[in-house]
Every structure is written in C-alpha cells, then in structure tokens.
N, C-alpha and C positions, 0 to 999 in steps of 0.2 A: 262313274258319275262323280263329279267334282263336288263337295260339300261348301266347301270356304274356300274364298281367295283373298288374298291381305297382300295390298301394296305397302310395300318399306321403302328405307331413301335406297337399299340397293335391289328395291327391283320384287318382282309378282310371286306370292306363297301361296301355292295351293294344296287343300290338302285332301284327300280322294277318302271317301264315305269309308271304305273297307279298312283303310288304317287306324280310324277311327273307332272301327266296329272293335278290331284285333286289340287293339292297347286296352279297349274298354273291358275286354271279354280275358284281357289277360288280368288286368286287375282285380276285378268278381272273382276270379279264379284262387285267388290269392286269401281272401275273405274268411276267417273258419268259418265251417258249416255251408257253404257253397260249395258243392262234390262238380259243377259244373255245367255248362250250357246246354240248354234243351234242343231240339230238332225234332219236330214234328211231323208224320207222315199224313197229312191232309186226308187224303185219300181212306186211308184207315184206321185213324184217328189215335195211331201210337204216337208215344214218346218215348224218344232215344236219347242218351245221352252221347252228345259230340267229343269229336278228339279234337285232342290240343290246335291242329290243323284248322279244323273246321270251325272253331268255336264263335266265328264270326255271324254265322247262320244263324245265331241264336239272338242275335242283338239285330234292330234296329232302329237307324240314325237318322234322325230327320232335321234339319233345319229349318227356320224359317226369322225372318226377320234377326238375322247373324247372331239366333243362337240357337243351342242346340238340345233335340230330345232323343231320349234313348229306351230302348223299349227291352230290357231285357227278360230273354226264358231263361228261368233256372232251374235244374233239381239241387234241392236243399237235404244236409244228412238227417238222419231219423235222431228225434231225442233233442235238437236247438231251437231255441225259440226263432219263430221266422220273422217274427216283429224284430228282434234284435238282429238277426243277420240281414235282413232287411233295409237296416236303418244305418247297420255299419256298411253298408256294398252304396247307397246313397251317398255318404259323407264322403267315403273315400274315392268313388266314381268321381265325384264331382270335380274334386279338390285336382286330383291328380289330373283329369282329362284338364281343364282350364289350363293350370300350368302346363300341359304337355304341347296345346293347341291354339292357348290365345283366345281359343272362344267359350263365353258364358255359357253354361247349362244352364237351361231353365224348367226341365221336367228330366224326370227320370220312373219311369213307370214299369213295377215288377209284378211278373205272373211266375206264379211257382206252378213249373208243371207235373212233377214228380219227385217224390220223398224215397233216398236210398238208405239201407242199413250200410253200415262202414265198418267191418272187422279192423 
C-alpha cells in the first residue's frame, strides 16, 4: 500500500506505509525506556514482544489529508516514567520521521501494552 506520493522537477517519490512503519519503529526503539514493539494475539489476548524484524506490526500508519498518523504499541521498562518516555518517543518520532519523509505528522498516539523488568 503506497502512503505518499511527491512529484519533484525529476520525477514521482513514493513511499510504501511499511518503510514508514520500520524507520518509525527503529527510532522508539532507540528511546530509553522503550525495551520494544508490542504484537498482540487477538484471539487470546496476549502480548509479545516483537523482534527487530517484525517491529513494524507494532506501528500503524495512517494518512490522510498528506499527513501522517502513527499509532504506536509499546512495552515500556519497569521503574521509567511512561509520561516521559512517552513524550521523548513523540518529540523524536516526529522530528526524525518529517526530515526522513517530507511529510508532516500530525498525531502520534501511544498505547503501552506491557511493562518488562531489564536486568
């Protein structure tokens, strides 16, 4: 599924939802206190944490009117405030994803699914 398309004077940039999801889900990843992307079993109402691979499953990307919302699951580590890593996975989501993509964020919306302890 194509997210964005940007004509320039050399010609048509598209950029496909999953790339988007990956850059976004590598940068959270980055964040202290983000241990990593959630994954959900529907059906039996666990929550896994994703590998580096997968971590795209955890984000979704929505556009609309050429900009963009992002819906991230995360498990947070035990003992951080969630408001603060909350607020840093925001600032820096945003920031980076625009310069990476060219398109504005205008929501960014976090559900914490699960709290891990971190030896």
């Amino acid at each position: 599924m194509k997210v964005s398309s940007m004509d320039t004077h050399m010609g048509n940039i598209s950029i496909d939802q999953d790339v988007i999801a990956q850059y976004a889900g590598t940068v959270a990843t980055e964040i202290f206190g983000v241990v990593g992307m959630a994954g959900m079993n529907v059906r039996d109402g666990l929550v896994r944490l994703l590998k580096k691979d997968n971590m795209k499953r955890g984000i979704q990307v929505t556009l609309n009117n050429n900009k963009l919302t992002l819906d991230f699951h995360i498990v947070v580590s035990y003992g951080v405030s969630i408001l603060a890593v909350a607020d840093n996975l925001i600032d820096s989501v945003k920031y980076k994803l625009e310069e990476f993509t060219g398109i504005e964020v205008e929501k960014i919306n976090i559900f914490v699914e699960d709290v891990k302890v971190i030896d």
